[in-house]
C-alpha positions as CSV (number, residue, x, y, z in Angstrom):
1,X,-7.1,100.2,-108.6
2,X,-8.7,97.2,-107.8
3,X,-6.8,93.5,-107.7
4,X,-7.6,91.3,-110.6
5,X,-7.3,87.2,-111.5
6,X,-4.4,86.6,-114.0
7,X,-2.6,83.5,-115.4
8,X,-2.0,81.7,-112.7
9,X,-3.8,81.8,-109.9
10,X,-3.7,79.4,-107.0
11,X,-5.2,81.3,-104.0
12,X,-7.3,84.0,-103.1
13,X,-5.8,86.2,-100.1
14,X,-8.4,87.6,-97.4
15,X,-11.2,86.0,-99.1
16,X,-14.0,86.6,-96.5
17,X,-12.1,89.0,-94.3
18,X,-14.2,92.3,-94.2
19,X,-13.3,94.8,-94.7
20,X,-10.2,93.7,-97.4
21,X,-10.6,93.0,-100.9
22,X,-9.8,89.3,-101.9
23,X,-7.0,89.1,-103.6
24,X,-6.1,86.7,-106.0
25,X,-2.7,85.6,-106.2
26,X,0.2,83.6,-107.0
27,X,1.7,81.5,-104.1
28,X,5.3,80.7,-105.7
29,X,6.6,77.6,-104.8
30,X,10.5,79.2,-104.2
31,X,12.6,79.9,-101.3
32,X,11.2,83.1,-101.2
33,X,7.7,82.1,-100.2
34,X,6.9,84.7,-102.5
35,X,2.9,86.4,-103.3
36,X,2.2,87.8,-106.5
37,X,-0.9,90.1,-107.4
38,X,-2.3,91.9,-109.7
39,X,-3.9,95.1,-110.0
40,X,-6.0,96.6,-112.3
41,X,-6.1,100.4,-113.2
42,X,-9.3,102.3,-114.3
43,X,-9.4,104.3,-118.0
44,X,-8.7,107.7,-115.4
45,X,-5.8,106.2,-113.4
46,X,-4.4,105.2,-116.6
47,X,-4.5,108.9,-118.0
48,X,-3.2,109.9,-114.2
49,X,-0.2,107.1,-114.6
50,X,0.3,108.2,-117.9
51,X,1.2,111.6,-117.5
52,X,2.7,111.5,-114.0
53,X,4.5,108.3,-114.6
54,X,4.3,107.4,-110.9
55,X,2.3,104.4,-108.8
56,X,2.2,104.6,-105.5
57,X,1.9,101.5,-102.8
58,X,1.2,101.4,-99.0
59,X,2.0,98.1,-97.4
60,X,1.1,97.7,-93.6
61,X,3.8,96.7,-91.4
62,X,2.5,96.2,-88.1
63,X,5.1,97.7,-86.6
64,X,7.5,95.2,-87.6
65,X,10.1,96.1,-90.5
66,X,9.3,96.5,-94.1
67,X,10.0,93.5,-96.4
68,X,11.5,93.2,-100.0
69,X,8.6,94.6,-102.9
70,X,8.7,94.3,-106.4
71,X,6.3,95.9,-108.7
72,X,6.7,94.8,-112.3
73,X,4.8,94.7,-115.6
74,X,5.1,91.2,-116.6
75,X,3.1,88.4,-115.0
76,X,5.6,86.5,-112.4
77,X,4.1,82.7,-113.5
């Protein structure tokens, strides 16, 4: 998977920060202070996501508790 611009885009996460991707994303303007991203699957992860039906995320923590997540399939903006 690699992250991908979408509709919407007003900021770039880790833009020059070896060794992270960039990652475009959406910076909602909410009470939230909410980041949205997108990611973009290959043809074979789309087969593999197909037939397993499962997507799997690892968010660092730092040692410090997990927050809220939401993966969805329509674009947040």
């Amino acid at each position: 998977m690699k992250p991908v611009e979408f509709k919407g885009v007003n900021c770039v996460i880790a833009a020059n920060q070896k060794p992270y991707l960039p990652l475009p994303a959406y910076k909602h303007k909410d009470d939230w202070k909410c980041i949205s991203a997108c990611w973009g699957l290959s043809f074979v992860e789309r087969i593999i996501v197909l037939f397993t039906g499962k997507i799997y995320t690892t968010l660092p923590t730092f040692g410090k508790p997990l927050t809220p997540q939401k993966l969805q399939i329509d674009n947040p903006v």
